[in-house]
C-alpha positions in Angstrom: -60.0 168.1 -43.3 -57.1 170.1 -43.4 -55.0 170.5 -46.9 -51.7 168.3 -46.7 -48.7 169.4 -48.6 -46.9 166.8 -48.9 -44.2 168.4 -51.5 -40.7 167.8 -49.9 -41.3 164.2 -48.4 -42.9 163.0 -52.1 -39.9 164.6 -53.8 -37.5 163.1 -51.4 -39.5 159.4 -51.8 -39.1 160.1 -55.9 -35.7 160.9 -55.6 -34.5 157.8 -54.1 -36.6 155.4 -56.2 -35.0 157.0 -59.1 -31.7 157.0 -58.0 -32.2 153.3 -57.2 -33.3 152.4 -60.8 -30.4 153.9 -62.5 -28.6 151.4 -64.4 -32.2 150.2 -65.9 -32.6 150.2 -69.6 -34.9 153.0 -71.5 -38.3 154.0 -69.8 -37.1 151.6 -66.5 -34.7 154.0 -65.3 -36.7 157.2 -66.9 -40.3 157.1 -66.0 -41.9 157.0 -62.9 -44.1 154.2 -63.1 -41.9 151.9 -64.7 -39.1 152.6 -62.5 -41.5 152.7 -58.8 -42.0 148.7 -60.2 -38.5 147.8 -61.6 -37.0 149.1 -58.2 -39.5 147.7 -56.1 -39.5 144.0 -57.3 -35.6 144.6 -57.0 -36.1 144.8 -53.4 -38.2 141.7 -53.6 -35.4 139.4 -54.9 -32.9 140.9 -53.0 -34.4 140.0 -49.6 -35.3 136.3 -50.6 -32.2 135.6 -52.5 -30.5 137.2 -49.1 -32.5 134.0 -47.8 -31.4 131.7 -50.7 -27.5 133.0 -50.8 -27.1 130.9 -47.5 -29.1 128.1 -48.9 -27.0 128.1 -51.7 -23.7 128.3 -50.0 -24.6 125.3 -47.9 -25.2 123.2 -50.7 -21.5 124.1 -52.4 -19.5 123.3 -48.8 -21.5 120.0 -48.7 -20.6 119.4 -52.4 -17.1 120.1 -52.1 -17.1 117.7 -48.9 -18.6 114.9 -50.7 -15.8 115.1 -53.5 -12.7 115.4 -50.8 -14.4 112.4 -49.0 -14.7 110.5 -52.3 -11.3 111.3 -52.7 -10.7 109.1 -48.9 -13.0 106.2 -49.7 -15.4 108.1 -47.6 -19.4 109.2 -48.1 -20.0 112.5 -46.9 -22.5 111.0 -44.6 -20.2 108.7 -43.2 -17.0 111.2 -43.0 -19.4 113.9 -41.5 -20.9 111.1 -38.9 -17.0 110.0 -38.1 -16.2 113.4 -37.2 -18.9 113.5 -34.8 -18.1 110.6 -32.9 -14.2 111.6 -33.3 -15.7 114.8 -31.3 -14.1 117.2 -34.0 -16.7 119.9 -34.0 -15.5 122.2 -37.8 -18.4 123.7 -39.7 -19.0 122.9 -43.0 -17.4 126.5 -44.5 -14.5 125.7 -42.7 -14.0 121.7 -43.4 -14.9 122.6 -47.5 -11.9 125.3 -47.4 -9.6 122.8 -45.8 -10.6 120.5 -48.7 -9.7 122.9 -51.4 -6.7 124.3 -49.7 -5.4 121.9 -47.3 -5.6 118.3 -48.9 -2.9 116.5 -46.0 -5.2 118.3 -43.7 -8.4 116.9 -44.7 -7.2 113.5 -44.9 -5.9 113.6 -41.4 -9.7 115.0 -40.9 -10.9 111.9 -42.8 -8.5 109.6 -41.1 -9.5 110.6 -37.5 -13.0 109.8 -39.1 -12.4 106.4 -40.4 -10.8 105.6 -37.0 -13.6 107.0 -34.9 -16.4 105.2 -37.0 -14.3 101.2 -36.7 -14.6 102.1 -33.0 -18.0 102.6 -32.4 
């Protein structure tokens, strides 16, 4: 088997697993072991909490729906099924920034809803 030198692409791999584990405290940002396994689990969270971050964002629009419909005498299930049957198609992001910076906005939203829901 022939003798591999593998010099430039290991120092290169080193290089950027240190350079990634700067801001680590002591031996985490100074030793190579420590450091391969502190930058490595980093990478871990951050592609499931890429995963979670929308999760999580989801949950707050929803939230802040729930309160503005409150706000109208309204469930969030009931506004949310209202505007479907009103055939007002806004996403979630959208209808939660409405309800923190457009409140005569939302509650034409949530009147178009109540309407839409005595009809069916």
């Amino acid at each position: 088997m022939p003798r591999v030198k593998s010099n430039v692409v290991r120092h290169k791999r080193k290089k950027q697993i240190m350079k990634a584990a700067r801001g680590a405290f002591g031996g985490r940002s100074k030793l190579w072991g420590p450091a391969k396994e502190t930058v490595e689990r980093g990478w871990v969270y951050a592609y499931r909490d890429r995963k979670n971050k929308k999760r999580e964002f989801r949950r707050l629009w929803i939230v802040r729906i729930n309160a503005a419909a409150h706000l109208h005498e309204m469930t969030y299930n009931a506004f949310m099924n209202g505007l479907k049957k009103a055939g007002i198609e806004v996403d979630r992001k959208i209808l939660s920034d409405i309800a923190i910076k457009d409140p005569s906005g939302f509650a034409a939203l949530a009147d178009k809803a109540k309407k839409a829901l005595a009809a069916a």
